[in-house]
N, C-alpha and C positions, 0 to 999 in steps of 0.2 A: 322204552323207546319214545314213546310220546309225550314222557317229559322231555326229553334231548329237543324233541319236535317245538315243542311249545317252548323252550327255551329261544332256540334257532327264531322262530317266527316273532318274539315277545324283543330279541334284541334288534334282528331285522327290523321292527317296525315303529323302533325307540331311536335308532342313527336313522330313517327314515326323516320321522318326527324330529327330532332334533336337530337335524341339519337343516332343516327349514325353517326352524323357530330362532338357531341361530346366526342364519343369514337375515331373518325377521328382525331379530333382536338389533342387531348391528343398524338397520335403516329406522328403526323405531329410538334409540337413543340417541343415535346421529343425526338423522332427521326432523323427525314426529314432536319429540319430547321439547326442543328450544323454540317451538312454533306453537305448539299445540297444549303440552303439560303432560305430565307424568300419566294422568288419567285417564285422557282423549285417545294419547299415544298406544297405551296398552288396550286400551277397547278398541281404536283403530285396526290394532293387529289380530287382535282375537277372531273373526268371521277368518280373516285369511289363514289361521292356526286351524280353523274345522275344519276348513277347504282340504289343507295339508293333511288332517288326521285321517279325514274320511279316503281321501285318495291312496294315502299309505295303507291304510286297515283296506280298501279291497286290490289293493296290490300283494297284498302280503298274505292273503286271506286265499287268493287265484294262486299263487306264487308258491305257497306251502300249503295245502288243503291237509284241515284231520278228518279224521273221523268220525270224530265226537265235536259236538258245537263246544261242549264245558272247556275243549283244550284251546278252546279259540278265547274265555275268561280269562285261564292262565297267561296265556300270552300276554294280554292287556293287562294283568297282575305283575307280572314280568316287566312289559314294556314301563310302566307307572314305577316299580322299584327304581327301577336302573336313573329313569327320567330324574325321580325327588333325590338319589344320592347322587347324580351329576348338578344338580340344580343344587344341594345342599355344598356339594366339595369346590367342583370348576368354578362355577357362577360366581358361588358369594367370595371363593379367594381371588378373581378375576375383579372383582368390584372392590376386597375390601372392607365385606361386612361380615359381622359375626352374626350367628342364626336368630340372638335376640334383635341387634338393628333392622336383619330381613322383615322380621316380624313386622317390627313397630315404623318404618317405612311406607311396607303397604299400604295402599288407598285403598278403604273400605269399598269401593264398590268394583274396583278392577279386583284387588284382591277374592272380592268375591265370583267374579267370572274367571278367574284361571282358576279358581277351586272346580267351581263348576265345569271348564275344559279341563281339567285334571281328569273328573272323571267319565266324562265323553271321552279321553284317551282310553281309557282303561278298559271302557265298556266297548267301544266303536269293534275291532275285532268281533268280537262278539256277536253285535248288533248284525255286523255286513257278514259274518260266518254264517249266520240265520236263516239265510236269506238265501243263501247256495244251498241249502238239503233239500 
């Protein structure tokens, strides 16, 4: 049962997350990006992407409580899967690219802070489950 658990709470808190990153997303290309550049635009949005994560992870943390903190990892194991094959399948065929252009596109240093909020995604559950026992 407390995989079903950690399942339930890992998707919960990935449509969370992701519905905010892609109403994010939407004002950051449309906006951010013809004004500012590709790079500005996406560190721009990154603090308001923690904002989101942190806020979903203790919604979702209050919302579903386990047991165990480790099922609070899974879910952030969970949430991060689902996140990389939406961000691998919707994203790149919404854009257009295949997963090498993804690659060789990214800006070395924004690339490296959504690595970095990748896994403050993953972890954050966790981190705010901690914090409840």
């Amino acid at each position: 049962m407390a995989r079903n658990d950690s399942l339930l709470r890992g998707g919960f808190y990935f449509v969370l997350v992701f519905g905010v990153g892609f109403v994010l997303g939407i004002v950051r290309v449309l906006v951010l990006e013809p004004r500012l550049g590709t790079r500005w635009a996406e560190l721009a949005e990154a603090p308001l992407m923690l904002v989101a994560i942190i806020v979903s992870a203790r919604y979702v943390v209050r919302r579903f409580p386990a047991a165990q903190r480790a099922s609070y990892l899974l879910s952030g194991a969970i949430a991060l899967m689902i996140l990389v094959l939406a961000e691998f399948s919707v994203v790149l065929g919404v854009r257009g690219l295949t997963l090498g252009d993804y690659f060789a596109q990214r800006d070395p240093v924004a690339g490296s802070v959504y690595v970095a909020m990748l896994v403050i995604f993953a972890a954050m559950p966790w981190l705010v489950g901690g914090r409840r026992s």
